[in-house]
MDAnalysis code that builds the backbone (N, CA, C; Angstrom):
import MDAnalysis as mda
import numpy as np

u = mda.Universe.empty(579, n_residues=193, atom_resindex=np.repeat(np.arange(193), 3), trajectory=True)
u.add_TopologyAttr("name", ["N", "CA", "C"] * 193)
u.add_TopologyAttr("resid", np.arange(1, 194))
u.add_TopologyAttr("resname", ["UNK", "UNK", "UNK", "UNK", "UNK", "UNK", "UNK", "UNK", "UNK", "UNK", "UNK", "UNK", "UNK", "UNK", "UNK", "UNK", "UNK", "UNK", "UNK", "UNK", "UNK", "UNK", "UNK", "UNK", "UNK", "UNK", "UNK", "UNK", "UNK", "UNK", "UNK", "UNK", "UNK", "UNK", "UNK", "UNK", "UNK", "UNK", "UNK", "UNK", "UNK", "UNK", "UNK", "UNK", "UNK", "UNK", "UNK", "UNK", "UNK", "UNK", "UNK", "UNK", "UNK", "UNK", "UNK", "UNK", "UNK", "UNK", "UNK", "UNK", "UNK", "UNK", "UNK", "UNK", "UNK", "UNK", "UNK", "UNK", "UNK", "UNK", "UNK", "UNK", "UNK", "UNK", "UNK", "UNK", "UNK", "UNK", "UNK", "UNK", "UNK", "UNK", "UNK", "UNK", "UNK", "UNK", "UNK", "UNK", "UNK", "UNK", "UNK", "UNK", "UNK", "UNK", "UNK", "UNK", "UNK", "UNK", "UNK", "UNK", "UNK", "UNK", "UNK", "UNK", "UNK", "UNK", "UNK", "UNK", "UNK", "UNK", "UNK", "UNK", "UNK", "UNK", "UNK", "UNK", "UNK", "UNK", "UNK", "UNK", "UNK", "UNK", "UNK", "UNK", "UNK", "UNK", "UNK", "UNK", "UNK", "UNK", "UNK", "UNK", "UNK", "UNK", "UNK", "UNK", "UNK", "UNK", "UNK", "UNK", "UNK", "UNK", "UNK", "UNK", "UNK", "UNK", "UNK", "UNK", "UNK", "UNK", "UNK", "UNK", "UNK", "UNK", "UNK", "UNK", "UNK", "UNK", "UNK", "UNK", "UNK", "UNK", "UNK", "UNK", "UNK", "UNK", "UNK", "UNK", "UNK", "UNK", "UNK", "UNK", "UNK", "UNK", "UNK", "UNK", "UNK", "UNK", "UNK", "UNK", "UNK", "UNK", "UNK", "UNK", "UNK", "UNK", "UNK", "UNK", "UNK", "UNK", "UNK", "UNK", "UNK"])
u.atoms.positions = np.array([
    [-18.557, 19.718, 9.587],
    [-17.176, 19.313, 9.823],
    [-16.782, 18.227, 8.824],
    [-15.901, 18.630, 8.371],
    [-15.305, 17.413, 7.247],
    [-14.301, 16.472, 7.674],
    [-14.448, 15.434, 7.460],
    [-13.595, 13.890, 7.585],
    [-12.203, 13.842, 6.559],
    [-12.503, 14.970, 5.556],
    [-11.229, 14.546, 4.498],
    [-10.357, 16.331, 5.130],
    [-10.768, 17.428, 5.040],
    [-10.431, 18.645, 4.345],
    [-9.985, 19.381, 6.155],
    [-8.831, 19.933, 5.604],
    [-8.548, 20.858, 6.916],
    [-8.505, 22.482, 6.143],
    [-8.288, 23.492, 6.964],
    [-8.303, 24.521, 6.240],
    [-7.504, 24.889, 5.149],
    [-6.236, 23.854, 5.324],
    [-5.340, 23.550, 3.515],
    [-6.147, 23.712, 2.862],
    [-7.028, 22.797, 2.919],
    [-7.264, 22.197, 1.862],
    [-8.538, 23.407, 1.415],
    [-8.995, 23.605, 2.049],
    [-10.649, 24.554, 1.480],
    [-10.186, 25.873, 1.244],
    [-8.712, 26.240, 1.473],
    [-8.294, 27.553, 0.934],
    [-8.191, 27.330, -0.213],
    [-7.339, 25.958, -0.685],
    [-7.352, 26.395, -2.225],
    [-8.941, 25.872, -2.936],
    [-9.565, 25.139, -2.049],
    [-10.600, 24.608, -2.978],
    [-11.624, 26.472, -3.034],
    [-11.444, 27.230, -2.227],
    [-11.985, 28.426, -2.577],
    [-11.198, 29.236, -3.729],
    [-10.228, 28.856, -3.597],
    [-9.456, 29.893, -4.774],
    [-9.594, 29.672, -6.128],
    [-9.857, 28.087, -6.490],
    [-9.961, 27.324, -7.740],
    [-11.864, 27.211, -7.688],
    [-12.537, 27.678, -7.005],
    [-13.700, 27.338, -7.181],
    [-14.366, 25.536, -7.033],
    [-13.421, 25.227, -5.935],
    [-13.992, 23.717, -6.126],
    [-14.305, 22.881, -4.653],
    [-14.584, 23.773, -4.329],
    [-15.261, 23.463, -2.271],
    [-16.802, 22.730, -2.611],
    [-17.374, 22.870, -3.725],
    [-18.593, 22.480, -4.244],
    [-18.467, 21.019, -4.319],
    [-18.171, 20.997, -4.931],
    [-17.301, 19.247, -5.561],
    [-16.897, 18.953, -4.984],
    [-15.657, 19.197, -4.046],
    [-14.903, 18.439, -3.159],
    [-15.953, 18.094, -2.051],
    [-16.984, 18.794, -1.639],
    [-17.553, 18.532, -0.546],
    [-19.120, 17.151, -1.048],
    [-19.161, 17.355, -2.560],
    [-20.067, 16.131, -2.829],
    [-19.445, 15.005, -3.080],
    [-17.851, 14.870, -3.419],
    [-16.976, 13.989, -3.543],
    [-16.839, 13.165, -2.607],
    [-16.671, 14.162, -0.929],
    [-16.745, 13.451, 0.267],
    [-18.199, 12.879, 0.840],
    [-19.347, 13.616, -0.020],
    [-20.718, 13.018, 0.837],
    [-20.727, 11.644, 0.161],
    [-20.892, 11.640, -1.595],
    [-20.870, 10.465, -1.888],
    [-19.926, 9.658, -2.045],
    [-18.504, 9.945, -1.786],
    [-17.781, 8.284, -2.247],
    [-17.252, 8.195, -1.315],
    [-16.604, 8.842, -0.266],
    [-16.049, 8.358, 0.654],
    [-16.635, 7.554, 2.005],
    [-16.342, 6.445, 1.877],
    [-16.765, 5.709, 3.238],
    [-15.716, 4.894, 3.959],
    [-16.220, 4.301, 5.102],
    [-15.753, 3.736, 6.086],
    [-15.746, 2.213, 5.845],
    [-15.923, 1.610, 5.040],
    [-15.987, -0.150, 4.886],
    [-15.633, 0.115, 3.526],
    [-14.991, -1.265, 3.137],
    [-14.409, -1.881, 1.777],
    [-15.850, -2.975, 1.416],
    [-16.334, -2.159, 0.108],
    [-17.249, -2.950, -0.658],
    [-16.596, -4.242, -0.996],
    [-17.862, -5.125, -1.670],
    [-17.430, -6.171, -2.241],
    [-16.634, -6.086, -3.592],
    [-17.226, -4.587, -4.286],
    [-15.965, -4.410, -5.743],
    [-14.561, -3.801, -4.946],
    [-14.810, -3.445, -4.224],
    [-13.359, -2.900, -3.247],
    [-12.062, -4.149, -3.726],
    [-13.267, -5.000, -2.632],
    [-12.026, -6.591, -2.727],
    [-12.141, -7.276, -3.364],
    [-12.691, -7.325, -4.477],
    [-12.229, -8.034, -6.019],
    [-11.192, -6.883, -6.510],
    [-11.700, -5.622, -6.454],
    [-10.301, -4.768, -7.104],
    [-9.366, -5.069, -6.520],
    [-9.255, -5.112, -4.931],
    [-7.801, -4.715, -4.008],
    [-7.286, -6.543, -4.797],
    [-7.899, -7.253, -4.623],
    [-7.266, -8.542, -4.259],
    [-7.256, -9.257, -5.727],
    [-7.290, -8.220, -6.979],
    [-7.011, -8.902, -8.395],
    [-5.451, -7.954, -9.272],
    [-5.074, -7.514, -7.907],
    [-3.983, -6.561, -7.910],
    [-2.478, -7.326, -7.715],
    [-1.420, -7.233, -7.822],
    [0.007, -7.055, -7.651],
    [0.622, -5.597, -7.323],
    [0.400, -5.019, -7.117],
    [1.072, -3.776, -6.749],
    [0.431, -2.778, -5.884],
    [0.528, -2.311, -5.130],
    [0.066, -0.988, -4.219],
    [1.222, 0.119, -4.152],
    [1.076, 1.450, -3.468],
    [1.825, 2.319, -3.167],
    [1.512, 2.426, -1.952],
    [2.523, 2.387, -0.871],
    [2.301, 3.187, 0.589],
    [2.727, 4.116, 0.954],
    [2.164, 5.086, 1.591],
    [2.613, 5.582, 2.134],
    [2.407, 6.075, 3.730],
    [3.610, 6.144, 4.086],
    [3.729, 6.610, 5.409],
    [4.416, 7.545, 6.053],
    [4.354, 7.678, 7.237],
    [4.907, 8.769, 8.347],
    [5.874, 8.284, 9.128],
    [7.002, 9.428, 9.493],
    [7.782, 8.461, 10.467],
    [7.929, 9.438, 11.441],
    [8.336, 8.946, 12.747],
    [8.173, 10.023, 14.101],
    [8.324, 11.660, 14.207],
    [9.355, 12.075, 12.886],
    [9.681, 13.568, 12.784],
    [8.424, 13.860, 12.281],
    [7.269, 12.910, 11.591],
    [5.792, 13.824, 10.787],
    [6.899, 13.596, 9.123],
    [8.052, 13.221, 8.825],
    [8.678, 13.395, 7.257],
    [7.417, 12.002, 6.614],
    [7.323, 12.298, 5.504],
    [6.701, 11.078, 4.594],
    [7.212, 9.798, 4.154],
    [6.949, 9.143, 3.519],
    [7.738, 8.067, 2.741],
    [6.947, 7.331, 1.887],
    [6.987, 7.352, 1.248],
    [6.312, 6.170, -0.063],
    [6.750, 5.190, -0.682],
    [6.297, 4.054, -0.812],
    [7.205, 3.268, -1.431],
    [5.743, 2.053, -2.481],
    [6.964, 1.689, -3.374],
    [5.792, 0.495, -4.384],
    [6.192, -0.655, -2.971],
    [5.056, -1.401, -3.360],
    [5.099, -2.833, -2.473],
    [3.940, -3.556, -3.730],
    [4.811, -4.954, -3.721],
    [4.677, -5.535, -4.746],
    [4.655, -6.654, -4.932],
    [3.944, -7.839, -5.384],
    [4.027, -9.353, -4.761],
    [2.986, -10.098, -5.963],
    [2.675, -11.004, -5.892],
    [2.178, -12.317, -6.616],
    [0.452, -11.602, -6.233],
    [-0.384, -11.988, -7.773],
    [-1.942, -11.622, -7.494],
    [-2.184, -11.766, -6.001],
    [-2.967, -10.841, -5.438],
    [-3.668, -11.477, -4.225],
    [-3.153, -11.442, -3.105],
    [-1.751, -10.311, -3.200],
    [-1.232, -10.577, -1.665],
    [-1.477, -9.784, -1.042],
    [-2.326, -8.744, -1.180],
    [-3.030, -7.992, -0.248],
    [-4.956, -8.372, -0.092],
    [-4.906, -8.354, 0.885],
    [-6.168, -9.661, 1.209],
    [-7.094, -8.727, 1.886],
    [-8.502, -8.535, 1.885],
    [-9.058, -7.979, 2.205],
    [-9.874, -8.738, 3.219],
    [-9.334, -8.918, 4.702],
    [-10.031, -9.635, 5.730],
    [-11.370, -9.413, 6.175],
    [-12.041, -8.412, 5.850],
    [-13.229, -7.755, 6.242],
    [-13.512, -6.365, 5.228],
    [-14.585, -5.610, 5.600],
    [-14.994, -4.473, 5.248],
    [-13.763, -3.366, 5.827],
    [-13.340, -3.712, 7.196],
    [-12.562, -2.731, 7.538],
    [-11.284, -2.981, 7.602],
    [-10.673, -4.545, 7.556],
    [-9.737, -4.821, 7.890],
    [-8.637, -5.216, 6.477],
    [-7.637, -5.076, 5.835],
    [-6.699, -5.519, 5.128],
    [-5.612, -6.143, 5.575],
    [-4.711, -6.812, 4.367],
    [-3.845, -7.452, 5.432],
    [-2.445, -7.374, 4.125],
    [-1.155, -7.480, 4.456],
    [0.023, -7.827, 3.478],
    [0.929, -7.813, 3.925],
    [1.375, -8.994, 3.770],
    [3.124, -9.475, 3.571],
    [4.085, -8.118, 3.414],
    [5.272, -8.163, 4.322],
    [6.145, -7.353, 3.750],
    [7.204, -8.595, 3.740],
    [7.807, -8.525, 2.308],
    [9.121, -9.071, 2.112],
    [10.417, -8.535, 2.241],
    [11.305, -9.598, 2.080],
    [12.645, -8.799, 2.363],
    [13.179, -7.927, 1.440],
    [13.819, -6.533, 2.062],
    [13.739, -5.798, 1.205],
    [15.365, -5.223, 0.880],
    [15.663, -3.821, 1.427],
    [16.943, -3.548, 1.460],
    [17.192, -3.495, 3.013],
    [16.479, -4.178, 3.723],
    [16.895, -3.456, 5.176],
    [17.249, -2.808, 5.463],
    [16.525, -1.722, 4.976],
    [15.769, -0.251, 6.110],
    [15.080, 0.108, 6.553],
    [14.254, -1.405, 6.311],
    [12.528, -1.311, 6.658],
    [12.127, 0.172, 7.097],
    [12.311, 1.257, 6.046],
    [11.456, 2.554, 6.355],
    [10.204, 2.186, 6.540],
    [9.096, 1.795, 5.828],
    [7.899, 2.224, 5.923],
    [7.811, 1.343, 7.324],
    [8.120, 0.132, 7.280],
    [7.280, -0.716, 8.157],
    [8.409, 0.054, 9.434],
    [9.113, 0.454, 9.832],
    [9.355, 1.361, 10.917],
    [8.600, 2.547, 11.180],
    [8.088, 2.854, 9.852],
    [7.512, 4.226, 10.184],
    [5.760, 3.701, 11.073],
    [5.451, 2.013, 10.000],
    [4.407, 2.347, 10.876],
    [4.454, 1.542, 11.817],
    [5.427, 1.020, 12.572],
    [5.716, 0.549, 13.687],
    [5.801, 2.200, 14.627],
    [6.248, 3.269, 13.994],
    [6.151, 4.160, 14.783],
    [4.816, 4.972, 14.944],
    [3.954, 5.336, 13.461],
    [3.533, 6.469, 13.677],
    [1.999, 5.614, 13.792],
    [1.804, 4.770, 12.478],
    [0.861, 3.781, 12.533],
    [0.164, 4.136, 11.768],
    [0.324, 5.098, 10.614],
    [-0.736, 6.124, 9.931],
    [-0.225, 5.520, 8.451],
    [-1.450, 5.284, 7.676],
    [-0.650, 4.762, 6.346],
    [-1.774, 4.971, 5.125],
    [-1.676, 5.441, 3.795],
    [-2.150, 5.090, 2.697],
    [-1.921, 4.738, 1.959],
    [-2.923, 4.007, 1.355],
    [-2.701, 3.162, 0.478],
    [-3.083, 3.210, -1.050],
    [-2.463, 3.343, -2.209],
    [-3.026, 3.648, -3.308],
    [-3.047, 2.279, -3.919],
    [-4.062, 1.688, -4.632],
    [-4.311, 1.124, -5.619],
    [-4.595, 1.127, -6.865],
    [-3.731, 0.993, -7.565],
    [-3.742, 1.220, -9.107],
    [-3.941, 0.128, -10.105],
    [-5.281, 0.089, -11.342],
    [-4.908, -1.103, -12.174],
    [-4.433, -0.150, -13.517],
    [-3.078, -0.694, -13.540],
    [-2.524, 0.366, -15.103],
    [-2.756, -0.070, -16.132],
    [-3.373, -1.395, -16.337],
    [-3.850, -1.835, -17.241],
    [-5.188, -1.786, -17.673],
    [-6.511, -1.719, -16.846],
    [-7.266, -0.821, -17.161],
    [-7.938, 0.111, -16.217],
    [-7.289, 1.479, -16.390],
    [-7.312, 2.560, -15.480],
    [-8.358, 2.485, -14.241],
    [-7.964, 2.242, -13.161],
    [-8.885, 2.431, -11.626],
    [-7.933, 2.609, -10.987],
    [-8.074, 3.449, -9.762],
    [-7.582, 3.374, -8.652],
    [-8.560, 3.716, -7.339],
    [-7.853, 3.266, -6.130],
    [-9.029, 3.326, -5.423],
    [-7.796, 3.883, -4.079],
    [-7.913, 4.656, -2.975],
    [-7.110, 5.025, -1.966],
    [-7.987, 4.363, -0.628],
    [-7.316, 3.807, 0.109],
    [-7.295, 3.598, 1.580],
    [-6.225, 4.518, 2.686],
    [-6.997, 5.001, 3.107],
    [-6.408, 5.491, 4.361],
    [-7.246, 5.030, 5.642],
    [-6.062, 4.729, 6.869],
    [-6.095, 4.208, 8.124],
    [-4.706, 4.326, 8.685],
    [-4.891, 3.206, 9.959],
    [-4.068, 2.994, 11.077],
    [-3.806, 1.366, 10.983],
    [-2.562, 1.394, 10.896],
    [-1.709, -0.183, 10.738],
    [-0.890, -0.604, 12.052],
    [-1.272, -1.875, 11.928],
    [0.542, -2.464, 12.658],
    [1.133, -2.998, 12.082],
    [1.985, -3.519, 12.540],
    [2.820, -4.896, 11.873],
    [3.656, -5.727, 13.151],
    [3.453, -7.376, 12.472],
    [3.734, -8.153, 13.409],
    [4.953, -9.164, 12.734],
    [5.345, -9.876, 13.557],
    [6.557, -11.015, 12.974],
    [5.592, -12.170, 13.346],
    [4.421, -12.242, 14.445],
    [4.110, -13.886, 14.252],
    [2.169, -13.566, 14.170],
    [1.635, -12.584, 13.451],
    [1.143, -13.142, 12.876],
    [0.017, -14.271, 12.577],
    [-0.699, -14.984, 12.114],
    [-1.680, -16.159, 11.543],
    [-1.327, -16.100, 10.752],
    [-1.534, -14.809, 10.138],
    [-1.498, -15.055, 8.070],
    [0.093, -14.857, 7.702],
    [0.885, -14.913, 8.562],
    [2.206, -14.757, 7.994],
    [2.685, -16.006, 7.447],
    [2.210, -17.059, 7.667],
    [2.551, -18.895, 7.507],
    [2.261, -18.928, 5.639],
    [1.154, -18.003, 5.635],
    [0.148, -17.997, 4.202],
    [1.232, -17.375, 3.175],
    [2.288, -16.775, 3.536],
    [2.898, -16.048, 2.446],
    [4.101, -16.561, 1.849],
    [4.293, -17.293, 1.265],
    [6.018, -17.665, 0.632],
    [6.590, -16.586, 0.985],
    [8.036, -16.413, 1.932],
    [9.073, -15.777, 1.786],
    [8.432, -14.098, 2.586],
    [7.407, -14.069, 3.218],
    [7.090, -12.628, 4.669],
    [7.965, -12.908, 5.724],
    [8.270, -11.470, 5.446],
    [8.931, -11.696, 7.323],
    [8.475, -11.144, 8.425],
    [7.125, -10.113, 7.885],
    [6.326, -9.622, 8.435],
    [5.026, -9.436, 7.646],
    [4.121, -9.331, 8.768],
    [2.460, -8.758, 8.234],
    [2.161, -7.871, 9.121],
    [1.453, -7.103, 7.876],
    [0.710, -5.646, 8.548],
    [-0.655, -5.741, 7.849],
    [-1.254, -5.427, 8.823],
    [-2.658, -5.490, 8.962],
    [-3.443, -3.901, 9.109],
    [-4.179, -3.306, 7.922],
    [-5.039, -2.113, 8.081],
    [-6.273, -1.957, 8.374],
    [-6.399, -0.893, 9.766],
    [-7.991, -0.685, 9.604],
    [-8.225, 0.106, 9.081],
    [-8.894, 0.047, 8.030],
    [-9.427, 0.887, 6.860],
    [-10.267, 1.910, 7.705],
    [-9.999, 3.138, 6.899],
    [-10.808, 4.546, 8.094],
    [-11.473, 5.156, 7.159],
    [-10.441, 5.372, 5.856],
    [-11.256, 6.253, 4.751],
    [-10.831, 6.098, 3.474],
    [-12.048, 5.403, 2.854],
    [-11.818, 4.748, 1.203],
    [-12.563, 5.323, 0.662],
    [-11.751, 5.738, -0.607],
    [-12.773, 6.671, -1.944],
    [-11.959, 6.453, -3.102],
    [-12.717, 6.203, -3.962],
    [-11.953, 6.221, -5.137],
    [-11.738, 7.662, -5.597],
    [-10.963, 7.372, -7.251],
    [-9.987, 8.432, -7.773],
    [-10.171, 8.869, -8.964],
    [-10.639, 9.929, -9.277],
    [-10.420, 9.737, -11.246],
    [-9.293, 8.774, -11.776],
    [-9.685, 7.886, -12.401],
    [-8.673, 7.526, -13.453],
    [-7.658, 8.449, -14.656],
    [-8.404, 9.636, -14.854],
    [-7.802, 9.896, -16.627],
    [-6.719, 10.623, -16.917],
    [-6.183, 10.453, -15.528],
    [-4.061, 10.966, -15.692],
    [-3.991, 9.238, -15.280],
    [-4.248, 8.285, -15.225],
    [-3.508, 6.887, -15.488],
    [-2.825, 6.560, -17.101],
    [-1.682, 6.459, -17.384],
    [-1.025, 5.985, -18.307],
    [-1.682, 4.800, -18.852],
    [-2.627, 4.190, -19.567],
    [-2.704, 2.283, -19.792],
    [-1.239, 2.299, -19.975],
    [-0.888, 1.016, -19.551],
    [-0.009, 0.414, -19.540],
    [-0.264, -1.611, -19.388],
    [0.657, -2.031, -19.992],
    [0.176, -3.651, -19.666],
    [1.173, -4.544, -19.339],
    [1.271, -5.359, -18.510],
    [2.538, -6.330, -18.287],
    [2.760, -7.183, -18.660],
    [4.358, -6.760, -18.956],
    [5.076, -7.849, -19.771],
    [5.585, -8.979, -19.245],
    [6.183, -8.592, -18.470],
    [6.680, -9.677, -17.078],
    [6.749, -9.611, -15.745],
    [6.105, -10.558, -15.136],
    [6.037, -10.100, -13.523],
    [7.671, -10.262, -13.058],
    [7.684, -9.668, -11.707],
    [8.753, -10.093, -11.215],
    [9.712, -11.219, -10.823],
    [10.716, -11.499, -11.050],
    [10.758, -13.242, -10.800],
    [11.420, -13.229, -9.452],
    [11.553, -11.554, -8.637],
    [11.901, -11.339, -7.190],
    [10.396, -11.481, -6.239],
    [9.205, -11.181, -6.897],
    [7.668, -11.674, -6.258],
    [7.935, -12.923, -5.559],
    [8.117, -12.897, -4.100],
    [7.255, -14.841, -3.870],
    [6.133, -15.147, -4.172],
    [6.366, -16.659, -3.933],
    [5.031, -16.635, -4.536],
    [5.343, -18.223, -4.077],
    [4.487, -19.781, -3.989],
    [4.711, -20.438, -3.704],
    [5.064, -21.909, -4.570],
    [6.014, -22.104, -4.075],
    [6.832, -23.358, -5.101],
    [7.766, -22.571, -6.002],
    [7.836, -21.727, -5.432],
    [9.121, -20.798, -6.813],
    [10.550, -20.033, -5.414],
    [11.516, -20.333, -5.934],
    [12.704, -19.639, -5.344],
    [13.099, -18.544, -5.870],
    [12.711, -17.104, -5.288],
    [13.421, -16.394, -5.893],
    [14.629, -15.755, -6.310],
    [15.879, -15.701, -7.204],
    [16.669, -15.487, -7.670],
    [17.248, -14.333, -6.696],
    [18.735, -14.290, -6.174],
    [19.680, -12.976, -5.674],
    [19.654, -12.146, -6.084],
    [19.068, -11.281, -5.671],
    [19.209, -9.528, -6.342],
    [21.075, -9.260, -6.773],
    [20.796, -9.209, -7.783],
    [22.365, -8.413, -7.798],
    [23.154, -7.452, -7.124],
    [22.258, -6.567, -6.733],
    [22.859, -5.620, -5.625],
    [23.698, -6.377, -4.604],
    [22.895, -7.659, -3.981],
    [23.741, -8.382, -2.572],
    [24.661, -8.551, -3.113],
    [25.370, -9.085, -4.337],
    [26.597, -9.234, -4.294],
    [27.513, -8.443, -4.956],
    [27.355, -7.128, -4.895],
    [27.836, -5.984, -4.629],
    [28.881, -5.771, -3.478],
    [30.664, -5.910, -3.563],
    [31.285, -5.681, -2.488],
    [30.777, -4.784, -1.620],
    [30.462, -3.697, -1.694],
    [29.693, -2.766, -0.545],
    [28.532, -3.182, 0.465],
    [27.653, -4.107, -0.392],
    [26.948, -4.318, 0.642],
    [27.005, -5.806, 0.750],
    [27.640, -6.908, 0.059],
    [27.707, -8.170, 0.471],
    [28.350, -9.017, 1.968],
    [29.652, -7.662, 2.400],
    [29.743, -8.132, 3.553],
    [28.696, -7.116, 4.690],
    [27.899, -6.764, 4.165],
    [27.065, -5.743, 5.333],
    [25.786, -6.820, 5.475],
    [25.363, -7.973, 4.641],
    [24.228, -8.240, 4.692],
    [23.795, -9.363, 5.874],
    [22.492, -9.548, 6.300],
    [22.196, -10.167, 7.382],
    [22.960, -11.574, 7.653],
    [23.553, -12.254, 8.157],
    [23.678, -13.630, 8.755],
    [22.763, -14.708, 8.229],
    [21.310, -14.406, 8.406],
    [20.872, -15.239, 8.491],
    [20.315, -15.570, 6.959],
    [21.108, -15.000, 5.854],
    [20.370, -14.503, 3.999],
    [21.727, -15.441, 3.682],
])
């Protein structure tokens, strides 16, 4: 019985000839705890991809993005990150307020790794580590279920030029998105911004 593959998946890995591989892929790399290179990779990062589910089963993905280090690796099984303010639609973090199912891609585009987490999340408004973040209005916290890394060699190198100057980060104010003051949505925006 396999942990990664449903019958999707082993139809085509029979059609392409690759049920071989995929099934030594899952004996050796996939596990249940975040190594110690795990969390030097996860936590020498600025950027992740999530994705999630929302009650219909539809997807959603989104970049989430912040100052080195804001995704924190609390344990072998546990992760943790800030969500900042965003456009308020909080999709993902509704979705996993709903569904609770989330992955996570990690990418360094500067020199090609990535590594995937998949698990089960929450998210909270109060938090411990929410005090720790310049400018969170929430934290979500993952239990890591199933981590394996990825080929690198469809990664683009790429290198950065400038971080975001919308990243918090601490002792820095970040600048108004231009969008808010956009007549359309400037009188729609929260009270309390």
């Amino acid at each position: 019985m396999s942990a990664l593959y449903e019958d999707s998946h082993r139809k085509l890995q029979l059609e392409f000839d690759t049920q071989r591989l995929a099934d030594r892929i899952e004996e050796r790399l996939l596990r249940r705890a975040l190594t110690d290179e795990d969390r030097a990779f996860i936590e020498r990062l600025d950027l992740f991809f999530l994705a999630t589910v929302n009650g219909r089963g539809e997807p959603s993905c989104s970049y989430k993005g912040g100052d080195v280090g804001f995704v924190r690796v609390l344990n072998p099984t546990t992760l943790a990150f800030p969500c900042y303010d965003g456009n308020g639609m909080y999709l993902s973090m509704g979705n996993v307020a709903a569904t609770r199912q989330v992955g996570m891609l990690f990418i360094d585009l500067c020199s090609p790794k990535r590594l995937r987490v998949n698990g089960t999340a929450s998210v909270s408004t109060d938090d411990p580590l929410l005090g720790e973040f310049e400018g969170a209005q929430l934290m979500v916290r993952v239990r890591a279920e199933k981590i394996f890394p990825n080929c690198p060699r469809y990664i683009h190198r790429m290198q950065i030029v400038e971080m975001s100057p919308y990243a918090p980060c601490e002792g820095k104010v970040p600048p108004v998105p231009a969008w808010k003051t956009f007549p359309q949505f400037k009188e729609v925006l929260p009270q309390n911004k």
